[in-house]
C-alpha positions as CSV (number, residue, x, y, z in Angstrom):
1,X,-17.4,0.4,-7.4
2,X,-15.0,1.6,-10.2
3,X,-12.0,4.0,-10.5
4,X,-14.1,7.0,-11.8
5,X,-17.5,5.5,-11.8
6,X,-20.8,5.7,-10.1
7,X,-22.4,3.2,-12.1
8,X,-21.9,0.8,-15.1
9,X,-22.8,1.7,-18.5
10,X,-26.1,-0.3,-18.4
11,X,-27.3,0.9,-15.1
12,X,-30.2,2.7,-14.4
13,X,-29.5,6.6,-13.9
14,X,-29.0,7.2,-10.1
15,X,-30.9,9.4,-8.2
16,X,-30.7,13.3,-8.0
17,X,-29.7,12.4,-4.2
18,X,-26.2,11.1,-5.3
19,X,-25.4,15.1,-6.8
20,X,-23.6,15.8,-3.6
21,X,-20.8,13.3,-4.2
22,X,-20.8,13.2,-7.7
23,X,-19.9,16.9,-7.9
24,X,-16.6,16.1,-6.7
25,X,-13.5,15.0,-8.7
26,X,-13.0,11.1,-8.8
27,X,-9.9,10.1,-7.1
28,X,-8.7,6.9,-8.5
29,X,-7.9,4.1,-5.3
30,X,-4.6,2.3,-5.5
31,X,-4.2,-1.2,-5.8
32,X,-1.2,-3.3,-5.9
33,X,0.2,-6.7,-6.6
34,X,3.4,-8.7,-5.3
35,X,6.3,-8.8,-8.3
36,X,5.7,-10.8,-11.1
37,X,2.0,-10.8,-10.5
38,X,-0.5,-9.2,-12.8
39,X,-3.1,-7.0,-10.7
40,X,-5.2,-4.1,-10.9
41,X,-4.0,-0.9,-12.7
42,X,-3.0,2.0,-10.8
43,X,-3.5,4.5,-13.6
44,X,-6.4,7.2,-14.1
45,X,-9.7,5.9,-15.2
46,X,-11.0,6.9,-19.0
47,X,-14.7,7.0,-18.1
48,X,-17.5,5.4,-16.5
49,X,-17.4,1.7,-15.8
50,X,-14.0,0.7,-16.2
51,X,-10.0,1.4,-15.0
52,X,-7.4,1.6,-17.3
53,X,-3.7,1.2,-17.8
54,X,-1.1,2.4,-20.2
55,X,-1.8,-0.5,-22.1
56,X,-6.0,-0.3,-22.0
57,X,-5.9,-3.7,-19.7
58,X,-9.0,-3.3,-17.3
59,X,-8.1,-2.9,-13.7
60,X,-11.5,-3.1,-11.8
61,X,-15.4,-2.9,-13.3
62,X,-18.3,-2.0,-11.7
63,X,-21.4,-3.3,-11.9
64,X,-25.1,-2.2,-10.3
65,X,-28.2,-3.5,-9.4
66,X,-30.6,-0.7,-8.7
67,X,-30.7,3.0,-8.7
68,X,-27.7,3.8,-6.5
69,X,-23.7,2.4,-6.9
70,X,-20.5,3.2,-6.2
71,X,-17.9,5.9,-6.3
72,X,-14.6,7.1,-6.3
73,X,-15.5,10.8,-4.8
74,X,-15.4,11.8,-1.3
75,X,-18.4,12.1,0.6
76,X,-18.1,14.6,3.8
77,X,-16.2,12.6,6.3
78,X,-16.0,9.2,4.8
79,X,-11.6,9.4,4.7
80,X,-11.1,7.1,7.6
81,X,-10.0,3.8,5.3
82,X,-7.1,3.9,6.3
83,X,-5.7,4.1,3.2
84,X,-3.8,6.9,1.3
85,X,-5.1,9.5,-2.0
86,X,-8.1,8.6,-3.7
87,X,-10.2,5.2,-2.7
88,X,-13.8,3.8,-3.5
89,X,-17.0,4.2,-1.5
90,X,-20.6,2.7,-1.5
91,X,-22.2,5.2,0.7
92,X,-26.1,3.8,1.7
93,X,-26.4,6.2,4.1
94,X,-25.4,9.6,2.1
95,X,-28.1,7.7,-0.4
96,X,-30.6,8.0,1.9
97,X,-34.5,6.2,2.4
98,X,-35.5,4.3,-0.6
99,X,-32.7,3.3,-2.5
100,X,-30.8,0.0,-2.7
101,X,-26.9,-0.9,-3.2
102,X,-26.2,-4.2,-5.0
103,X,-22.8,-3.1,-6.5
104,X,-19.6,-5.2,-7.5
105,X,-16.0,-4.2,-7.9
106,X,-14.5,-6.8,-9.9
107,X,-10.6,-7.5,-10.8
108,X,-9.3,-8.0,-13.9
109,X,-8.2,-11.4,-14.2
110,X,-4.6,-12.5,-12.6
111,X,-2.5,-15.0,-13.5
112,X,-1.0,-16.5,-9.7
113,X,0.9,-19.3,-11.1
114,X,3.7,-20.1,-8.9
115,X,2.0,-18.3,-5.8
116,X,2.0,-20.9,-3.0
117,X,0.4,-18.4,-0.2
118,X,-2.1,-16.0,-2.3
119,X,-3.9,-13.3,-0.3
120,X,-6.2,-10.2,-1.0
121,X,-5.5,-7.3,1.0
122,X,-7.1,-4.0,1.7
123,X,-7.6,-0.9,3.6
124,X,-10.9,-0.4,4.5
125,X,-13.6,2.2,6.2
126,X,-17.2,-0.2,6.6
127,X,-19.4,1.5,8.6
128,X,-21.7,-0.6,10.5
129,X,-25.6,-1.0,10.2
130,X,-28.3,-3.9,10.6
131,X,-29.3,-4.1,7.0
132,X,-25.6,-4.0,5.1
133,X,-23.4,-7.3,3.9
134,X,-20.1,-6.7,2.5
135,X,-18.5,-9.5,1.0
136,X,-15.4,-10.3,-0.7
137,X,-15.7,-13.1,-3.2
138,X,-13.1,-15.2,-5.4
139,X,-13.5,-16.8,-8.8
140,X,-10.6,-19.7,-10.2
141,X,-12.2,-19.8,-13.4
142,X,-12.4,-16.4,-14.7
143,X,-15.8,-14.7,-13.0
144,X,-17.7,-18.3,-14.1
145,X,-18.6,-19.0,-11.0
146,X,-17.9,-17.2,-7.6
147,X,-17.7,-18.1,-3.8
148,X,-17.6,-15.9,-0.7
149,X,-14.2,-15.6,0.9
150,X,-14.7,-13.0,3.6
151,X,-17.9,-11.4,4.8
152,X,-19.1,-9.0,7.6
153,X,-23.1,-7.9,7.9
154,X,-24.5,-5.8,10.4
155,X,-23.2,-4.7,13.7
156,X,-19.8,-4.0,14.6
157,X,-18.4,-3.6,11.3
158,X,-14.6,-2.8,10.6
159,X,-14.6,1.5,11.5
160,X,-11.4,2.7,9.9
161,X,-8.6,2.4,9.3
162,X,-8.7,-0.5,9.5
163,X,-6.2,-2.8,7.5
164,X,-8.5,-6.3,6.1
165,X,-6.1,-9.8,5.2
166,X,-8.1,-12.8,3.4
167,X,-6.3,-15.5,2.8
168,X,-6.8,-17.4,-0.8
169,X,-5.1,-20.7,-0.3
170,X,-8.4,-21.7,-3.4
171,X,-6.1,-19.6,-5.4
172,X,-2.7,-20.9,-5.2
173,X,-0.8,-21.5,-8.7
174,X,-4.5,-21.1,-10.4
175,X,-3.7,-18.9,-13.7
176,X,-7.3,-17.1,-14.2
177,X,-8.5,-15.8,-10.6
178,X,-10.6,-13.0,-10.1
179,X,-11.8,-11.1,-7.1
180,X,-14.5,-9.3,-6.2
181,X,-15.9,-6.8,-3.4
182,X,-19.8,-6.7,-3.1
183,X,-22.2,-4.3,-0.8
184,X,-25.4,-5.1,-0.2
185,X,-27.6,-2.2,1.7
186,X,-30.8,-0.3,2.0
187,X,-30.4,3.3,3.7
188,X,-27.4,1.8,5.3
189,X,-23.9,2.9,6.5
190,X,-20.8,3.1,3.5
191,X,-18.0,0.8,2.4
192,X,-14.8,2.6,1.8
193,X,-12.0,0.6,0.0
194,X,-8.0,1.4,-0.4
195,X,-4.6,0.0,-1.0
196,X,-6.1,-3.5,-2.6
197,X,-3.3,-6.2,-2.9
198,X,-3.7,-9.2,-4.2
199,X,-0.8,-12.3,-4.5
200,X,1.9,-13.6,-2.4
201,X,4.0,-11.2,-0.7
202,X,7.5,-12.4,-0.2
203,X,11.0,-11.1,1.8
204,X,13.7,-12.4,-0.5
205,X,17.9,-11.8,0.8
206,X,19.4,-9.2,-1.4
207,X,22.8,-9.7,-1.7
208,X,24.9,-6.9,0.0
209,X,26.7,-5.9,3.4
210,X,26.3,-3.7,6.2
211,X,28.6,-0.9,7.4
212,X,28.4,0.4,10.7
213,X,30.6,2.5,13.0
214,X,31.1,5.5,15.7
215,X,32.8,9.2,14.6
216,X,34.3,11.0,17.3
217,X,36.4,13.9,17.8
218,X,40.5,13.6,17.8
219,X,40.6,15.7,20.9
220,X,37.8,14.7,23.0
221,X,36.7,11.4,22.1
222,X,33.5,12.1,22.0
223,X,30.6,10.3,19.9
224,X,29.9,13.3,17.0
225,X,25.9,13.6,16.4
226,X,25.8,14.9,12.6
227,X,28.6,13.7,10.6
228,X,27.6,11.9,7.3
229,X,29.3,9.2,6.1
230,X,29.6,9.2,2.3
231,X,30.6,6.4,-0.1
232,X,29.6,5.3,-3.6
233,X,27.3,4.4,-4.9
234,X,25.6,6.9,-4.0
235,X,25.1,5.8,-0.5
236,X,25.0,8.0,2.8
237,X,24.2,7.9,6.4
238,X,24.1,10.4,9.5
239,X,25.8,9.8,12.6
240,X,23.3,10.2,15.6
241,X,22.7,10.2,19.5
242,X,22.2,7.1,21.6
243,X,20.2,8.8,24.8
244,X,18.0,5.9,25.5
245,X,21.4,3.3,25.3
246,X,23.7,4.6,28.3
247,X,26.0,1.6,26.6
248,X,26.2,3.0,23.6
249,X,28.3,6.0,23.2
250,X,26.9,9.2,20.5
251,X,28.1,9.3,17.2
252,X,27.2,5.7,15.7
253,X,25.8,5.1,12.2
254,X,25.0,2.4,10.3
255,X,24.2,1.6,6.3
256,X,23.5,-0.8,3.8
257,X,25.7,-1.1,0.7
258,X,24.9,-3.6,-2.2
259,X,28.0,-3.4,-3.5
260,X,31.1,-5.5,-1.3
261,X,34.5,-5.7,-1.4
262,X,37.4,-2.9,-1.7
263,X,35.6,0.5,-1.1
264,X,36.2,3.5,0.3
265,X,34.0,6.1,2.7
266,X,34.2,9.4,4.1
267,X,33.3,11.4,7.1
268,X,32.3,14.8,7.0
269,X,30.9,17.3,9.7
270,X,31.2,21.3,9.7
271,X,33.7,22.8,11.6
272,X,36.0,19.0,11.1
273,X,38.8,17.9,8.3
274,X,36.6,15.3,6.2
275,X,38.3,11.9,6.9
276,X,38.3,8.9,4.2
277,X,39.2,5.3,4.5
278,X,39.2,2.3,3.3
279,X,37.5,-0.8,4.3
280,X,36.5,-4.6,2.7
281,X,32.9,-5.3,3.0
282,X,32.3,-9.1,3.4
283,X,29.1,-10.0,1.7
284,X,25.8,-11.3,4.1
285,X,28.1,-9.6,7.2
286,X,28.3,-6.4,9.3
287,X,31.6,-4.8,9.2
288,X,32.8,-1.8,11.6
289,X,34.5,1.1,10.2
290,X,35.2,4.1,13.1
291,X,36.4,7.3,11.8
292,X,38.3,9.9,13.9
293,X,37.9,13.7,13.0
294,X,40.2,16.5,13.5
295,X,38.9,20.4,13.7
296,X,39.5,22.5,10.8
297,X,42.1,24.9,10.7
């Protein structure tokens, strides 16, 4: 299975029965890695067999043992990985009656050094039947040798969407780690694959406040729905209803601003004088700032 192939360079051809879903533009799946992690490229494939980025480093490579692989086209009704834009398939079934799928989809090599929780993620569409075996396999030494980290065969599958987490605690702070997705089937169902990740995510503080507040009007005191609140850099928010919090009056809002200290916001609604005011954002804390708005003129 490889971003814009249907088999590797040294397979067999495949059969006049793959014309269907080769006659289709490839679509190139997505794959993604945590920051500071190297991973499989994002960016169109050259040709057949192999992924490319701006820099020519190899995202995933196919390889296929028999007359039928993989694909990045889109077979009539196989979109239910649950994934987004273009993916890879191994469909058995569009195939048909005499042909076998042995095919690989193989990382690049990634370098998880300093990744204490490592874990390969992916969307997925496997459609059940008693002859298929997916497997997803992981190497520490570079593709030497390889050993099955996840594997479902036969009946009930994983119907998409359907969102797949393997956890790789064999890969933690190993520097040359390699994964792999492999289908094994005769006249089977299909294997759709999306959104690959692979590393350690993380939730790390960033530094910052939060602003929150009500707007109402000078004459009424009621919560406005509407008003946007202004204030640099860049930053904005929308006042809104609170019908499902009979505690909570209209008219609140809330933002996060990186930046703390002395600043300054505005509120703004048709039909109102804009108001400003100043307020002192204390870092890693939520500070209130109301605003009361006066009709126009």
């Amino acid at each position: 299975m490889s971003p814009g192939a249907a088999r590797s360079a040294s397979s067999p051809p495949t059969s006049p029965s793959t014309s269907r879903s080769r006659s289709r533009p490839p679509a190139q799946p997505r794959a993604t890695t945590s920051s500071g992690t190297e991973g499989p490229s994002t960016s169109p494939a050259p040709g057949p067999g192999t992924g490319r980025s701006p820099t020519s480093t190899p995202a995933f490579r196919a390889t296929t043992r028999g007359r039928a692989g993989c694909s990045t086209t889109r077979p009539d009704g196989r979109t239910r990985r649950g994934g987004a834009a273009g993916f890879a398939i191994v469909d058995s079934e569009h195939f048909g009656r005499g042909h076998v799928q042995n095919t690989f989809l193989t990382s690049r090599t990634l370098d998880l050094t300093g990744r204490t929780a490592p874990t390969v993620e992916f969307a997925q569409d496997l459609h059940p039947a008693v002859n298929s075996t997916a497997t997803v396999d992981l190497s520490v030494d570079g593709g030497r040798t390889w050993a099955t980290v996840w594997n479902d065969a036969g009946f009930p599958g994983s119907p998409g969407p359907h969102r797949q987490v393997v956890p790789l605690p064999q890969a933690s702070g190993k520097a040359t780690v390699k994964i792999r997705f492999h289908y094994l089937g005769q006249w089977s169902g299909w294997w759709a694959i999306d959104d690959v990740f692979i590393g350690s995510r993380t939730c790390a503080p960033v530094p910052g406040a939060l602003l929150t507040g009500q707007v109402t009007d000078a004459g009424t005191r009621d919560g406005l729905v509407g008003a946007a609140i202004t204030g640099e850099p860049g930053l904005k928010a929308t006042t809104t209803a609170t019908p499902d919090d009979p505690a909570l009056d209209d008219g609140i809002y809330w933002l996060f601003s990186p930046a703390t200290g002395q600043r300054r916001f505005t509120a703004a609604l048709d039909g109102y004088t804009p108001s400003t005011r100043p307020v002192d954002l204390a870092p890693k804390q939520a500070t209130r700032l109301d605003f009361v708005l006066t009709s126009a003129p």
